[in-house]
C-alpha positions in Angstrom: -27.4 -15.6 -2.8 -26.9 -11.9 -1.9 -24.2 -10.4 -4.0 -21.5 -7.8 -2.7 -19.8 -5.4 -4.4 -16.9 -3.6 -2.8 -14.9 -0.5 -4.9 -11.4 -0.4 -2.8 -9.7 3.0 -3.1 -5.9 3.8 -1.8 -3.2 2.2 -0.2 -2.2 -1.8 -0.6 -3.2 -1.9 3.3 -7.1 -0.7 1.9 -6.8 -3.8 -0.3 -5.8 -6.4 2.5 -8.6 -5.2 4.4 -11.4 -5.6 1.4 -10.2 -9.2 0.9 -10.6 -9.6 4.4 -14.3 -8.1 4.7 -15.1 -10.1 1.1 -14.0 -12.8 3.0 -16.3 -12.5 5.9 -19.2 -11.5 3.8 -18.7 -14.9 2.0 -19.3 -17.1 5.1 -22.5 -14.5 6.0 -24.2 -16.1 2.8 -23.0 -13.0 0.0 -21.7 -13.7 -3.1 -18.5 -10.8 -4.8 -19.7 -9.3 -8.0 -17.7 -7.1 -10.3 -20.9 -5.1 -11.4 -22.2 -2.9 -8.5 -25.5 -2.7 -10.3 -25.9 -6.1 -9.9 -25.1 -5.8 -5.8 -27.9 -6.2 -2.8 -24.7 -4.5 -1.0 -22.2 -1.5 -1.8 -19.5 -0.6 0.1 -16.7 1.8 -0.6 -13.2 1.2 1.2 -12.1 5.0 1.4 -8.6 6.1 1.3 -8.0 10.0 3.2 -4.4 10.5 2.4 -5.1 13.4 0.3 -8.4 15.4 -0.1 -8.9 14.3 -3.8 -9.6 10.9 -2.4 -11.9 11.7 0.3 -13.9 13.4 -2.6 -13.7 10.5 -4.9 -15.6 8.6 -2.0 -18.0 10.9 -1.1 -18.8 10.9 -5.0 -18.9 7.0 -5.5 -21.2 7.2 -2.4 -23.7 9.6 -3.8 -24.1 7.8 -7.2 -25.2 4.6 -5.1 -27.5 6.9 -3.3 -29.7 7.8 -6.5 -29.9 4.3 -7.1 -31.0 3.7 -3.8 -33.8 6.6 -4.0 -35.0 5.8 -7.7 -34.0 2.0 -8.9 -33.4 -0.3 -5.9 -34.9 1.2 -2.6 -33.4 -1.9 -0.6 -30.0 -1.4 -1.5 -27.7 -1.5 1.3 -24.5 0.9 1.7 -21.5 0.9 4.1 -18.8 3.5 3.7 -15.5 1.8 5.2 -12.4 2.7 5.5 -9.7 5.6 6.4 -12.5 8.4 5.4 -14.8 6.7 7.8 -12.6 6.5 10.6 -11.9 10.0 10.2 -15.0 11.6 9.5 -17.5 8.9 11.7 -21.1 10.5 12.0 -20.4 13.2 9.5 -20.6 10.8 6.6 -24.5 9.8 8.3 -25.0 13.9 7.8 -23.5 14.5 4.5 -24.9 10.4 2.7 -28.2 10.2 4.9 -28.9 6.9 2.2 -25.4 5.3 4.1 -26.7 2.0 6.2 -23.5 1.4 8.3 -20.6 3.5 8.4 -17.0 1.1 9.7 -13.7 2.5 10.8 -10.7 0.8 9.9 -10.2 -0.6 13.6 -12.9 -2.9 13.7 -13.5 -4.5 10.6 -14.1 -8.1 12.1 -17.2 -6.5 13.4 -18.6 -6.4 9.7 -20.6 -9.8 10.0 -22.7 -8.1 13.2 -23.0 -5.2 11.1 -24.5 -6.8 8.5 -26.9 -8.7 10.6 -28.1 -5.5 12.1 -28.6 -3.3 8.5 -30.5 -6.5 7.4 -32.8 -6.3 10.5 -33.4 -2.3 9.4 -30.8 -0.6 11.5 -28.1 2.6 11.1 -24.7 1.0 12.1 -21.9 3.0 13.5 -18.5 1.1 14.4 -15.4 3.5 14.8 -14.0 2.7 17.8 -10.3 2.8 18.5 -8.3 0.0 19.8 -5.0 -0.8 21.2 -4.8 -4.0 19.9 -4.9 -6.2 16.9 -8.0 -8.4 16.2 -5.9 -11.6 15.5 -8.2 -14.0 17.2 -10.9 -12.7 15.0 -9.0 -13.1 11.9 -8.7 -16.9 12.4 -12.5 -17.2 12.4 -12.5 -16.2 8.8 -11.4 -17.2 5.6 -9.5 -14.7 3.2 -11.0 -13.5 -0.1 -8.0 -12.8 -2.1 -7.7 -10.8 -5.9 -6.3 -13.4 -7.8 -3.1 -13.0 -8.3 0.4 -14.3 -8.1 1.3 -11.4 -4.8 -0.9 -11.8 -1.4 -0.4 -9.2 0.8 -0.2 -9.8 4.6 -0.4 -6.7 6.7 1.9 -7.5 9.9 1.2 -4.3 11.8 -1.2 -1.5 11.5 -1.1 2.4 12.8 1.7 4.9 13.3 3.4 6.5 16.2 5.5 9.2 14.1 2.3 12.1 13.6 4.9 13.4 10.6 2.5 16.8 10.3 1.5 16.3 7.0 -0.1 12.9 7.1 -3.7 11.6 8.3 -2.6 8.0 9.2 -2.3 7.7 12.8 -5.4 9.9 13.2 -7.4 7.2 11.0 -5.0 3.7 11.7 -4.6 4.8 15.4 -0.9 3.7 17.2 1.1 0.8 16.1 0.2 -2.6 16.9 2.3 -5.5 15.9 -0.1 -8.6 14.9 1.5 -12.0 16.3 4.2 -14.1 14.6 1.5 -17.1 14.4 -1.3 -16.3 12.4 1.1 -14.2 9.9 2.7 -17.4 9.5 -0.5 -18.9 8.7 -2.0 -16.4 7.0 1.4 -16.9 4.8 1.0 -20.8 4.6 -2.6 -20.3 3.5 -1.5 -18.4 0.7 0.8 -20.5 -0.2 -1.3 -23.5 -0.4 -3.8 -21.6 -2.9 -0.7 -21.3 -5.4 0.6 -17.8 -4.5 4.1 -17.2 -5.4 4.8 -14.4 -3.8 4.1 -12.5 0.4 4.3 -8.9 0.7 4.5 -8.0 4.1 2.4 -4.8 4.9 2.7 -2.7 7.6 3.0 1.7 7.4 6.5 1.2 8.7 6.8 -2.6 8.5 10.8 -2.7 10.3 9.1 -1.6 13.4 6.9 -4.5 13.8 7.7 -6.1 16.8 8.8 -3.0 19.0 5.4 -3.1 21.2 5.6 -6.7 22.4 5.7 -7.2 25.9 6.1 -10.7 26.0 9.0 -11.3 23.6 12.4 -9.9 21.5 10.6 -10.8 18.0 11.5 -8.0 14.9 10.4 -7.9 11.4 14.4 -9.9 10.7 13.3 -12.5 13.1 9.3 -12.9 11.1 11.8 -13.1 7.7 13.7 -15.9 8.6 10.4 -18.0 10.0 8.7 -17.2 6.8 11.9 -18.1 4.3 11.6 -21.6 6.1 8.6 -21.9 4.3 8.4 -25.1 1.8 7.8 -23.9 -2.1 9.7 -21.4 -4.3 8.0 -18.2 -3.3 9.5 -14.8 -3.1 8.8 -12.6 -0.1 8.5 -8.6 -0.1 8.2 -5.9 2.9 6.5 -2.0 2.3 7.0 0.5 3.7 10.3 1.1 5.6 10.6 3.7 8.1 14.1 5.3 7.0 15.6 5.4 10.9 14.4 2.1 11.6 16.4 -0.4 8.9 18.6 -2.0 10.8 21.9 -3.3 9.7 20.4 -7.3 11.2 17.8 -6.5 8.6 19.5 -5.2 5.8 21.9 -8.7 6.9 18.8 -10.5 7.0 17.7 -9.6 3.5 21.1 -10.4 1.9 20.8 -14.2 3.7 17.5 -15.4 3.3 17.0 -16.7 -0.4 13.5 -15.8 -0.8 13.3 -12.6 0.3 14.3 -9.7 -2.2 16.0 -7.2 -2.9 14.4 -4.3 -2.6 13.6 -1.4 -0.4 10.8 1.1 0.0 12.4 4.3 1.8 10.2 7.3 1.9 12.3 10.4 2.2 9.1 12.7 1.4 12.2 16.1 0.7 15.2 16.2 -0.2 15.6 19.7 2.2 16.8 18.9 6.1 14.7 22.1 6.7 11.4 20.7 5.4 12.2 17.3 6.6 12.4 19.0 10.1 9.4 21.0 9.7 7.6 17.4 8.4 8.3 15.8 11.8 10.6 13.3 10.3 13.1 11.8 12.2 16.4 12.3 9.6 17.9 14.9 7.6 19.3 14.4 4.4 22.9 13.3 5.2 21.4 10.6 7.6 19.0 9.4 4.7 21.7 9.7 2.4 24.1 7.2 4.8 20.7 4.8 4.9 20.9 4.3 1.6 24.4 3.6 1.1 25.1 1.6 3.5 21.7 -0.5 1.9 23.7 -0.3 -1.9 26.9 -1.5 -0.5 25.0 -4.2 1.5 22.6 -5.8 -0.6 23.8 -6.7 -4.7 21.1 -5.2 -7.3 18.8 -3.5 -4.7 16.4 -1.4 -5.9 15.7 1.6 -3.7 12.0 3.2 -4.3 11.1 6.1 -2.5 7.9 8.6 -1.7 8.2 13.0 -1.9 5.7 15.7 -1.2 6.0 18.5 -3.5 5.2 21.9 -1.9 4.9 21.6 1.5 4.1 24.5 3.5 6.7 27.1 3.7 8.8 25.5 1.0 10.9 27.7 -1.0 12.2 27.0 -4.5 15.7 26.1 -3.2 14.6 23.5 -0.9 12.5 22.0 -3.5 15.1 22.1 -6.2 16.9 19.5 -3.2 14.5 16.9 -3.7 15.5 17.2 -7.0 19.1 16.9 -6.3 18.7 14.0 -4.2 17.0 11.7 -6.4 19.8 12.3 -8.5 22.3 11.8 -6.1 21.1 8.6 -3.8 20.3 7.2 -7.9 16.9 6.5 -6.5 15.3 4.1 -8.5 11.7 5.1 -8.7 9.5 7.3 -6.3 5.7 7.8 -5.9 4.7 12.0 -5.6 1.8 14.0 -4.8 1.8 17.6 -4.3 0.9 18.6 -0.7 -2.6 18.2 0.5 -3.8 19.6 3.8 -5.5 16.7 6.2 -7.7 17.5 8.7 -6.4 17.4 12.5 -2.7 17.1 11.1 0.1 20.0 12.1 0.6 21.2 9.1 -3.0 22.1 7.9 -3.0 24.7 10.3 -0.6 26.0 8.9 -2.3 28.4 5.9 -0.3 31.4 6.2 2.7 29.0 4.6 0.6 27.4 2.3 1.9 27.2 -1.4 -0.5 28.3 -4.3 -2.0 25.8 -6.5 -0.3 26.6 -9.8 2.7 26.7 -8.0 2.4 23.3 -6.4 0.9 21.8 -9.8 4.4 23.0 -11.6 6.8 21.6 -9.2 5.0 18.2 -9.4 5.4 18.1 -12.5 9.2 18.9 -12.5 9.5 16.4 -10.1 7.4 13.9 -11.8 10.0 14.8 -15.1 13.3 13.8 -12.6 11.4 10.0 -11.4 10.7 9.3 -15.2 14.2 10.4 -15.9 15.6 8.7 -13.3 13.6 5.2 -13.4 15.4 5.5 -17.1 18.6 5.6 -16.2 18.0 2.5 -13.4 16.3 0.3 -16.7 18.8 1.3 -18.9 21.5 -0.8 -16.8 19.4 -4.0 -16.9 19.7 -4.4 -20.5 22.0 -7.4 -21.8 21.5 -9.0 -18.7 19.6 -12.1 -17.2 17.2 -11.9 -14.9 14.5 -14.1 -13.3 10.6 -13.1 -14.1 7.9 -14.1 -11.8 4.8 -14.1 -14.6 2.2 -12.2 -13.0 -0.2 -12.2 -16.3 -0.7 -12.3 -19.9 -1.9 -9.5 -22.0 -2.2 -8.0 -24.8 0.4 -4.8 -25.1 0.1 -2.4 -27.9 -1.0 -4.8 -30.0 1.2 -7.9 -29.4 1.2 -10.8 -27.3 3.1 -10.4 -23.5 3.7 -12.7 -20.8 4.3 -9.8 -17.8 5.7 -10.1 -14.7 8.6 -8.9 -11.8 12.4 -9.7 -11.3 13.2 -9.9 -7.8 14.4 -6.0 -7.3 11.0 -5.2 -8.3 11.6 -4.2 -12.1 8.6 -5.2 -14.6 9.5 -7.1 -17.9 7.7 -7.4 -20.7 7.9 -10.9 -22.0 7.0 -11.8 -26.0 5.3 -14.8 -25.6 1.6 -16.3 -26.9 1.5 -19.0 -24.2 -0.4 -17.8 -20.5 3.1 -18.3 -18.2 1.3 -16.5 -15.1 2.3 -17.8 -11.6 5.7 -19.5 -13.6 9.4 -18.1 -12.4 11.4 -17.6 -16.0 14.8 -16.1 -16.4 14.7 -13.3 -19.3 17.4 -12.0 -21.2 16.8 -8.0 -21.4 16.8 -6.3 -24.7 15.8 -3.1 -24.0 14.4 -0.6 -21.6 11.8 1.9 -21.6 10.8 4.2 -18.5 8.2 2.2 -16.9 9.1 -1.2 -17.7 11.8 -3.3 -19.3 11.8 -5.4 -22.5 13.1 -9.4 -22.7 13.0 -12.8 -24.7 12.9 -16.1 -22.7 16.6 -17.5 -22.2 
């Protein structure tokens, strides 16, 4: 058989999609390696959030291209992904050694691809589309990373152009995929022994708002799923501040398989930048969000996303992020100092655009207040009992762990010689550190 190798860069979203193309590459007569010098086909799954990744690609690319021109002449190469939607027939002009180029709209068109590089041809597919491929995605079976999490994407695109971000330039408009094959997408999983769904989607508590046909939201997909047979847990990333409803934040305290936990990107903690971002809040209507999801739901975890020196920002508005990680007691937050994208509002921007060092030192200050903060949230775990879904065993400085993830999304280290993986425990927790937490079996 013909062996595969795919190296997936960015988001969880990237990842669904490379178990999906694995997938369908399977049933074309491929075989997945873990060694790309071992592969008849490369392909890279490209992530273009920030520039630093569409260079990464571009580089993984050009390595596979000196193989191509000095070791194995009939290797084939496909550059997928975000970066290919965006850049298209520029990547043919920069890679000439690049067989097929495929957007992020069309994957289920892989299999014709493939037939067509085989047969000696350049392969472009970018095409946008208003509409899921659902009746595609039932043709093929599902490649997924072993683990104890699958991740089902249940809509795809953006409709909120914030100015900073590339997204609905490279996943086009939202588009809600139907109740039905997310259900069985979710029962497949299921039946191959994973313990835990995490609903995908770039803001997931929209799905549903672009069907015609029916008055079907992401509270109404929750309850279907936690009908499920099996103890399983069930996640949804990312939330859309404005669009957490108080039926889903209801929804989530009900059901007892879905958790407790809540990705809110606030992105600044400034009403001023949050303006100038194109987002649809300011800092008091974040701030009452967030409450109103602490007094709701017991033990939530709130996570959240910022951007540190966006165009135009001063010192004072970015010593407000600060501030409000402190204040709404966020629990952890994922940061990246601005990068300009391509087509995006902001990028045109220059005259506002912060210096490097600049940008580098308040990233760092930031990244100093999550670490601080995702303390302080560890710290109030310890003495308590949790439940631990074992997502693998490992060695961790030197000692035996079983690893794995209460409900609120907190990861415990486990003493423990015996592989537990896919097992839910309930941990006493002994201490905390900044990334993780410590426990014994109780």
């Amino acid at each position: 058989m013909k062996k595969v190798y795919i190296e997936t860069m960015g988001c969880q979203m990237n990842k669904s999609d490379s178990e999906r193309m694995f997938g369908m590459l399977i049933q074309s007569g491929y075989e997945q390696t873990e060694n790309p010098k071992d592969a008849d086909l490369v392909m890279v799954n490209t992530c273009s959030i920030r520039q630093l990744s569409e260079d990464k690609a571009f580089s993984q690319i050009g390595v596979w291209g000196q193989w191509k021109k000095t070791l194995k002449p009939d290797l084939k190469i496909g550059f997928c992904g975000c970066v290919a939607q965006q850049k298209m027939k520029e990547v043919f002009r920069r890679a000439p050694y690049v067989d097929f180029v495929l957007g992020t709209h069309k994957i289920y068109s892989l299999p014709g691809i493939i037939k067509q590089v085989e047969n000696g041809e350049r392969v472009l597919v970018c095409e946008e589309t208003n509409a899921t491929e659902d009746d595609k995605a039932a043709k093929y079976e599902i490649k997924r990373v072993k683990s104890v999490n699958a991740w089902i994407p249940i809509t795809e695109g953006c409709n909120n152009f914030c100015t900073y971000c590339i997204v609905p330039y490279t996943r086009g408009r939202e588009r809600s995929r139907t109740p039905e094959i997310i259900i069985k997408e979710a029962q497949d999983a299921l039946k191959d022994g994973f313990k835990e769904i995490t609903l995908l989607g770039q803001n997931v508590d929209s799905y549903g708002k672009d069907f015609k046909d029916r008055n079907y939201r992401l509270a109404d997909l929750l309850r279907e799923l936690n009908k499920l047979e099996g103890s399983f847990r069930i996640r949804f990333v990312t939330s859309y501040p404005t669009d957490i409803t108080d039926e889903l934040i209801d929804t989530v305290v009900e059901l007892d398989k879905v958790c407790e936990y809540f990705h809110i990107p606030m992105q600044s903690g400034s009403s001023e930048v949050l303006k100038k971002m194109n987002r649809r809040y300011d800092r008091e209507t974040y701030k009452k969000i967030v409450e109103k999801v602490r007094t709701k739901v017991p033990d939530v975890t709130i996570t959240s996303d910022f951007i540190a020196g966006f165009p135009g920002e001063t010192e004072e508005q970015f010593e407000e992020t600060l501030s409000a990680i402190d204040e709404f007691e966020l629990d952890y937050s994922n940061t990246a100092a601005y990068s300009p994208r391509e087509k995006t509002v902001a990028a045109k921007w220059t005259d506002k655009f912060i210096d490097e060092d600049t940008k580098t030192e308040r990233l760092a200050r930031l990244n100093d207040k999550v670490r601080e903060n995702c303390l302080k949230s560890n710290q109030k775990y310890i003495g308590r009992t949790v439940e631990v879904l074992i997502e693998n065993f490992e060695n961790h400085k030197g000692k035996n762990v079983i690893t794995g993830r209460t409900r609120n999304n907190k990861i415990v280290h486990i003493p423990g010689d015996t592989d537990r993986t896919g097992e839910f425990l309930n941990a006493k927790i002994t201490g905390a550190k900044t990334w993780y937490l410590q426990g014994e079996l109780a």
